[in-house]
N, C-alpha and C positions, 0 to 999 in steps of 0.2 A: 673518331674521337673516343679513347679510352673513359669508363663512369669512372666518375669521381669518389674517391671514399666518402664512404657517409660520414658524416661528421653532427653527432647530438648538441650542438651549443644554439642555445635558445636566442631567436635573435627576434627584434620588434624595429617592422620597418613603418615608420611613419612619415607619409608623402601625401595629399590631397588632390596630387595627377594621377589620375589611372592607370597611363600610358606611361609614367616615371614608375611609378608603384611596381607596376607589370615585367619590365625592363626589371628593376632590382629584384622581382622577387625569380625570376626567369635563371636572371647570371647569380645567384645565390645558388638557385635547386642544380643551376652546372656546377658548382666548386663543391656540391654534397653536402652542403644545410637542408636539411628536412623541416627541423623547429622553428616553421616562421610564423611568425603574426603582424596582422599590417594593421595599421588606422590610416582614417584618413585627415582628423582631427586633432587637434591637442587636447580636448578636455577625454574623449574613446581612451587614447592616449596614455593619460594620467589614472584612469580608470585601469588600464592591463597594468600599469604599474603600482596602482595598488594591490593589487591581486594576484602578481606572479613575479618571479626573478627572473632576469635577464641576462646574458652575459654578453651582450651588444646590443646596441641601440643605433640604428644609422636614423638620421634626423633631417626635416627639410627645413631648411630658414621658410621657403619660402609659401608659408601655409596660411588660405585666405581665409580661414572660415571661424572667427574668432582671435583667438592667440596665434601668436604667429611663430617659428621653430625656436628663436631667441627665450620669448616668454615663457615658452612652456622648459628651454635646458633651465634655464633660471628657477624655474618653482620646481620643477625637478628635482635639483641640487638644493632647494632652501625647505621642500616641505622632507626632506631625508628620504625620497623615491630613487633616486640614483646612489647605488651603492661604488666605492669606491673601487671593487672588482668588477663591475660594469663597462665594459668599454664602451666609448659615444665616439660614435662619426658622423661628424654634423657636414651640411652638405649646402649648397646653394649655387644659384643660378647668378645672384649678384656678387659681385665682386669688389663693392665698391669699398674702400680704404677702411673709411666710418664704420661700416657696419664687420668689415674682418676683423679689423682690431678690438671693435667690441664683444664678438664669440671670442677671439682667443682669451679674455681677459675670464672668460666662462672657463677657462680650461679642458677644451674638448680634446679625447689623445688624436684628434686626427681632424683638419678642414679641406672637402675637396670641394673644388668648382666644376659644375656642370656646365660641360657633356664632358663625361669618361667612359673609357673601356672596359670592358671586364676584369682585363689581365691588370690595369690601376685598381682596381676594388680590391681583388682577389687579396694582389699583395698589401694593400694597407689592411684589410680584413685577418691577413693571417698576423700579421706583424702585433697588432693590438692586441687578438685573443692570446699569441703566445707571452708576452709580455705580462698579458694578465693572471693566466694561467700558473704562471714563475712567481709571481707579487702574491697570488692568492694566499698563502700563509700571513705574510706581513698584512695583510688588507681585515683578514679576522679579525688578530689581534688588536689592532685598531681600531675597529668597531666594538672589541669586548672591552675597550678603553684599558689596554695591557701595552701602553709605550715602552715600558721596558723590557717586557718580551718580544716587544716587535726589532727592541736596537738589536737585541740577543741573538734574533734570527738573521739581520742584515748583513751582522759583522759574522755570522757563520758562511751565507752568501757570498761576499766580498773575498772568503780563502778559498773557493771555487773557481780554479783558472776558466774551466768548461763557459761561465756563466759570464766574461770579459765584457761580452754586449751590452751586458745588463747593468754593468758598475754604474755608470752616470748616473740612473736612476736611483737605481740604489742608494746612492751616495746622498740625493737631490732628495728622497725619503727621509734618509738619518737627519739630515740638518734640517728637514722641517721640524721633526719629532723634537730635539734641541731647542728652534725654538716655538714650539708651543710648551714642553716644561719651564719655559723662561727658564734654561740654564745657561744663562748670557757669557759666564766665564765658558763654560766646556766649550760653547755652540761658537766661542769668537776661535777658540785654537782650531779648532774644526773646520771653521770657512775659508782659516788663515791655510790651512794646512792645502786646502783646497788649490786654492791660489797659485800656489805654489805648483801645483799638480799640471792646471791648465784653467786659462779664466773662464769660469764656469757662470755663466748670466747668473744662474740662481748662487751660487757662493758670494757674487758680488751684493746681492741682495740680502742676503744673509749677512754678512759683515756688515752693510750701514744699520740694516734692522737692529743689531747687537748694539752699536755704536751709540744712536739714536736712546734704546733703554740704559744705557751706563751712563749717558748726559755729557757724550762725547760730541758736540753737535758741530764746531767745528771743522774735527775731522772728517764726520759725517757730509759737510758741505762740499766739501773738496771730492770725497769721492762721487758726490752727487753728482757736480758740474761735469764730471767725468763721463759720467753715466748717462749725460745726454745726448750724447754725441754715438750712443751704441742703438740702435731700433731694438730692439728684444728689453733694453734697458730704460728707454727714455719714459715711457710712463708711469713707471714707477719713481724714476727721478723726479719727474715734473711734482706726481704728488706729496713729493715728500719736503720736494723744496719749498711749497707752497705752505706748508705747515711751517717749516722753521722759520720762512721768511714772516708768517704771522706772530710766532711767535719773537721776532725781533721789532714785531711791531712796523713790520715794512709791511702795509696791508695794499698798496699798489703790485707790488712786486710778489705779494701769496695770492692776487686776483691773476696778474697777466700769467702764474706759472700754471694754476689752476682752468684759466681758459685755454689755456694751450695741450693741455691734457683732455679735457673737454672735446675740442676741434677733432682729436684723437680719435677718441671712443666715446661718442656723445649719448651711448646707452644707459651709462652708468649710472643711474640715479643719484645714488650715494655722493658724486663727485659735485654730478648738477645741483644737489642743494647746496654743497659747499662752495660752486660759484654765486648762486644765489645771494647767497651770506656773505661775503667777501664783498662783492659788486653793490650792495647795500650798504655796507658800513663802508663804501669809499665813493656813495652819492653818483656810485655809475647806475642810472635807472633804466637805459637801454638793456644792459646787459643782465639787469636781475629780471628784467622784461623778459629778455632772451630765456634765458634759465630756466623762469617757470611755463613757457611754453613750450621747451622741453622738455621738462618731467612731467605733463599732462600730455604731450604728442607721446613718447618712449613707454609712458606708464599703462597706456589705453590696451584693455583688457587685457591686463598682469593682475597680478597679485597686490602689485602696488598702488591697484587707482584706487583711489580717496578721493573724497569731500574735500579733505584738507588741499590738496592740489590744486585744484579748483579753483577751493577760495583765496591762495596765495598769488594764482592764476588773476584774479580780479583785483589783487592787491595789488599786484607791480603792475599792471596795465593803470591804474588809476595812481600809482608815485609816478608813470615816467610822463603822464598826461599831465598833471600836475606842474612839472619841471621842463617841459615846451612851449615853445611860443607857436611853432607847427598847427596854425587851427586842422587841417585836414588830418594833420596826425591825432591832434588830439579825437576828433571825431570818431577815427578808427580806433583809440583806444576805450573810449568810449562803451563801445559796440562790442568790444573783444570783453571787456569788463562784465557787460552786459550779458551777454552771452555766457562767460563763464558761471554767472550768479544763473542763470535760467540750468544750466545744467543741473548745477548742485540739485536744484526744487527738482527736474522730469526725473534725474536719475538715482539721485540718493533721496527720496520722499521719506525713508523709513527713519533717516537719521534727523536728529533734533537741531536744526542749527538757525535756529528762527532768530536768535541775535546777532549772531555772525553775519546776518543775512541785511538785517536792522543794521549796523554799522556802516557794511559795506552800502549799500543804499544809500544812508546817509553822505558815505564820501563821494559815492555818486551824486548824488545833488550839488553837494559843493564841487563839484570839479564843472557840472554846468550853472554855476552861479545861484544857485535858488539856496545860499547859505542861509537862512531863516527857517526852510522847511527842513533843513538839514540838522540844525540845530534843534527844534521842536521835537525830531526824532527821535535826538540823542536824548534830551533829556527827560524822554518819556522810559528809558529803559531803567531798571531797578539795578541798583549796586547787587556788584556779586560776592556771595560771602565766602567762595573761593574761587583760585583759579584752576582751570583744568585745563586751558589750555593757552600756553604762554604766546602763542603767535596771536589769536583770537584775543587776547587781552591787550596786547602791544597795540594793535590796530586801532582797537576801541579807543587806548589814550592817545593816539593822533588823531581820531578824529574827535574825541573831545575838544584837543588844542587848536583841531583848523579852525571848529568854529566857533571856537571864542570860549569854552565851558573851560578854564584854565585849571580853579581849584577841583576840578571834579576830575580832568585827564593829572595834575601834581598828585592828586590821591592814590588815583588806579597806578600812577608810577611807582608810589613807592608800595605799593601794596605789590608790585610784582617783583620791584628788587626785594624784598622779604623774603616772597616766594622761592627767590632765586637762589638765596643766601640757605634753604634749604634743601632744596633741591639738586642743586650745583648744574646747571644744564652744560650745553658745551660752551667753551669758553670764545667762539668768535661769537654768537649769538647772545652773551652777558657784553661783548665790549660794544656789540650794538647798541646795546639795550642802555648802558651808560651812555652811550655816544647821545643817541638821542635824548635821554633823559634833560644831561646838559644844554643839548640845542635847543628843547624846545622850553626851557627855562628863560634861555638867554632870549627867546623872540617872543616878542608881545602877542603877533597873530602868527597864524598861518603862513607856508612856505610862498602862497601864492600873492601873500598881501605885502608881503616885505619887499619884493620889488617895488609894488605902486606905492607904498608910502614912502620909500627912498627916492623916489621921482619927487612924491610931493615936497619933501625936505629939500631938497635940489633947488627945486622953483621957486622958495621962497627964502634962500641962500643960507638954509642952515646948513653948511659943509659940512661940520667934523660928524654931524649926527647921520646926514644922508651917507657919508664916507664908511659910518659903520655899519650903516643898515646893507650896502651894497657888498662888503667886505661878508658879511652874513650872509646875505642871498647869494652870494659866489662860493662861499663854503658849504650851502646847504644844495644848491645847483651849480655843479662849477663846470658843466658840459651845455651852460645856458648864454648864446654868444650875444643876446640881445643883455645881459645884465653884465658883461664882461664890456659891451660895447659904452653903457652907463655908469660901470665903474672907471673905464677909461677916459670918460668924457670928466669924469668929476674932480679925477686926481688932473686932470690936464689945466681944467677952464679954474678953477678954484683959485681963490686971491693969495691963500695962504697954506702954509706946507701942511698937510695932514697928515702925516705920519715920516718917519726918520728917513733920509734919503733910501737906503739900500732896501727896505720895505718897499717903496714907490716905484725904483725901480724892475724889484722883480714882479712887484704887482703889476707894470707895464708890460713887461716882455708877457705875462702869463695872459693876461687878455687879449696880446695881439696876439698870440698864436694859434690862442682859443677864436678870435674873429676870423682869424685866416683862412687857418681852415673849414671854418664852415658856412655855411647858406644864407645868407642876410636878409630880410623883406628891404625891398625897394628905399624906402624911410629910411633904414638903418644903414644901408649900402652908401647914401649919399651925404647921411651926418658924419660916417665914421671918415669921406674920402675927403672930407671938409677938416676933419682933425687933423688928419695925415700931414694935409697943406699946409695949415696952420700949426701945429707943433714938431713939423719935418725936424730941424734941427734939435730939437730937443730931446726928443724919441728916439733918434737915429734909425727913424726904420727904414 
């Protein structure tokens, strides 16, 4: 075997196997890299990066020893340790769907799965530095924040026949640089121009991104729907449809296109709260359940773990417990609640959240019934003369309202729309914050007490008032098939019409389908097959 040229490009291989580590650094020192440095950790890792330049970086997903290769590309890229001349070869032994589509969303030039060759290294190894090598002028300027030196340079590039390989890139450079000057006119004749070339994933992206800032949103949709049906395309569709569909106020339809992006790439933190958010303001509490138990599973030792995770982590385990009749479930949510608040105290000590913590507590007690100690709690705590933090304030005014303190959660409400009126937060987190505002106006107690006093009204034949109380408790839990099973009993048995036919009707169909599908306790199973009998023709079911 003829040596290899030597080749000076500084490379940092980071792998936490010996025997992987050894292997790369072996088929490295054959192709003629000299300049290597290894870790075996992500934080070593983060350390050689701060401290020297790289012009490759081969990465392991799969690293046990703190952060794991995901974590650390991500703080990488977000604390400015990877420079844009850097090339990353991220690497792993898993291959599962989840977790690919969420590195490439990281932007690595290159993903292999282990076990490979030498002769697969070598060439994805040369491919990248040469690429980078050729970019390295455009990658300065960029950094010396000079965009229009850097178009100057690409469109000299681009009359270079020698450099043909290179144009896609190239090209996929100029229309970012387009739009990040928000130059929505140049950058749309640009994408268009594209198009025309050959459909280019990222020109297609480029055109709705333009579309989208001109307040073309219709057209936008159309090419959206389009762009589902492409894999290099669909997640950038999903999330984008997910926005406009919020913004037409279709919040079922910005949830399902948001979870479906999610199932994708369930990494993404950023996305995960905005199913959070979504799944909240549309009274799915499994799914905002789901959510924050992702951004506390994904976020664990990132950059990202907080307090605040945590405690939003106890919030929706205590709204979905709240919103079942599931005693076992509830118990488990319980304990997940629980749990979550015990973290916050062992691991975050240093951080002040002693009322956050007073709250939460408190809606723990009311979710096990001891609403009096829960209450006592609450109003042991002192008004706050501001807010710092609008999720920790929202909290607080529902549990004001669960147990019974009405004027004291009405106050903290509008003291946080004020807040909001100055602040401007994001805009699905102000229609929650409305949403709720109104709901819990509209109900005397608690989301848990508006069932049993619609029972009580029921039993003592005041219909039209029980009729409205269940009509509320189906809107504030409408994934609850025991209060769907009671609002169908009420529109059935009731003497006289409570609401306009075609109301009645779809109120019917929408409880039988919610009973249908789901799990009944024994009780419920054999009142609802009693109604079937007896209102068979009526019903049509």
């Amino acid at each position: 075997m003829e040596p290899a040229v030597k080749r000076d490009e500084r490379i940092l291989i980071i792998d936490d196997q010996s025997l992987s580590q050894s292997f790369l650094r072996y088929a490295l020192e054959q192709l003629g890299y000299q300049n290597i440095a290894l870790a075996d950790r992500a934080q070593t890792a983060l350390q050689l990066c701060r401290q020297n330049s790289y012009d490759l970086v081969i990465c392991d997903y799969n690293l046990s020893k703190g952060k794991d290769g995901y974590h650390l590309f991500d703080e990488l890229k977000t604390r400015g340790l990877h420079k844009p001349a850097c090339g990353v070869i991220f690497i792993s032994a898993d291959t599962d769907p989840a977790l690919v589509h969420s590195v490439l969303e990281l932007q690595p030039d290159e993903f292999m799965a282990k076990p490979f060759v030498i002769r697969d290294l070598q060439q994805r190894i040369e491919r990248v530095l040469k690429r980078k090598q050729l970019l390295r002028p455009v990658y300065d300027l960029l950094e010396q924040n000079a965009p229009d030196k850097a178009l100057q340079h690409i469109n000299i590039q681009l009359g270079k026949t020698e450099l043909h390989k290179l144009f896609p890139l190239l090209l996929k450079i100029k229309g970012d640089i387009l739009l990040q000057q928000a130059n929505w006119d140049d950058a749309t004749v640009f994408f268009a121009a594209m198009l025309q070339i050959q459909p280019f994933s990222w020109a297609r992206i480029g055109q709705v991104r333009c579309l989208l800032q001109q307040g073309h949103e219709q057209q936008a949709f159309a090419e959206l729907e389009k762009m589902l049906k492409r894999q290099e395309t669909r997640l950038f569709a999903l999330d984008n449809l997910s926005e406009l569909e919020f913004h037409q106020q279709r919040y079922q339809q910005a949830q399902q296109h948001i979870l479906a992006a999610a199932n994708i790439a369930p990494r993404n933190l950023l996305r995960q709260q905005k199913l959070l958010q979504l799944s909240r303001l549309n009274h799915d509490y499994e799914i905002q359940y789901r959510a924050a138990r992702d951004m506390v599973k994904f976020a664990r030792n990132s950059i990202y773990e907080q307090p605040d995770l945590y405690l939003n982590m106890a919030r929706a385990s205590i709204d979905f417990a709240l919103s079942t009749e599931d005693t076992e479930q509830q118990s488990r949510l319980n304990r997940q609640a629980t749990l979550s608040l015990n973290m916050v105290q062992h691991q975050f000590a240093s951080h002040k959240l002693t009322e956050q913590q007073q709250v939460l507590q408190a809606r723990l007690m009311y979710l096990q019934d001891h609403r009096d100690k829960a209450r006592q709690l609450l109003a042991e705590l002192e008004p706050q003369p501001e807010i710092t933090s609008l999720e920790d304030a929202l909290d607080k005014a529902k549990a004001l309202h669960e147990v019974g303190l009405a004027d004291a959660s009405k106050q903290l409400f509008r003291q946080i729309t004020e807040h909001c009126r100055k602040q401007q937060p994001e805009p699905v987190f102000m229609r929650y914050l409305h949403q709720e505002q109104q709901e819990r106006e509209r109900m005397p107690q608690g989301p848990r007490e508006l069932n049993n006093n619609a029972v009580r009204l029921y039993q003592h034949g005041n219909w039209q008032e029980a009729f409205a109380a269940f009509v509320m408790a189906a809107q504030v839990m409408p994934k609850n098939a025991g209060i769907a099973l009671n609002l169908l009993q009420t529109l059935l048995t009731a003497p006289r019409q409570l609401c306009p036919p075609q109301q009645r009707q779809n109120l019917l169909q929408q409880c039988q389908q919610l009973i249908d599908s789901s799990k009944l306790k024994a009780g419920q199973q054999e009142r609802y097959l009693q109604l079937r009998q007896k209102y068979l023709n009526e019903t049509a079911v």
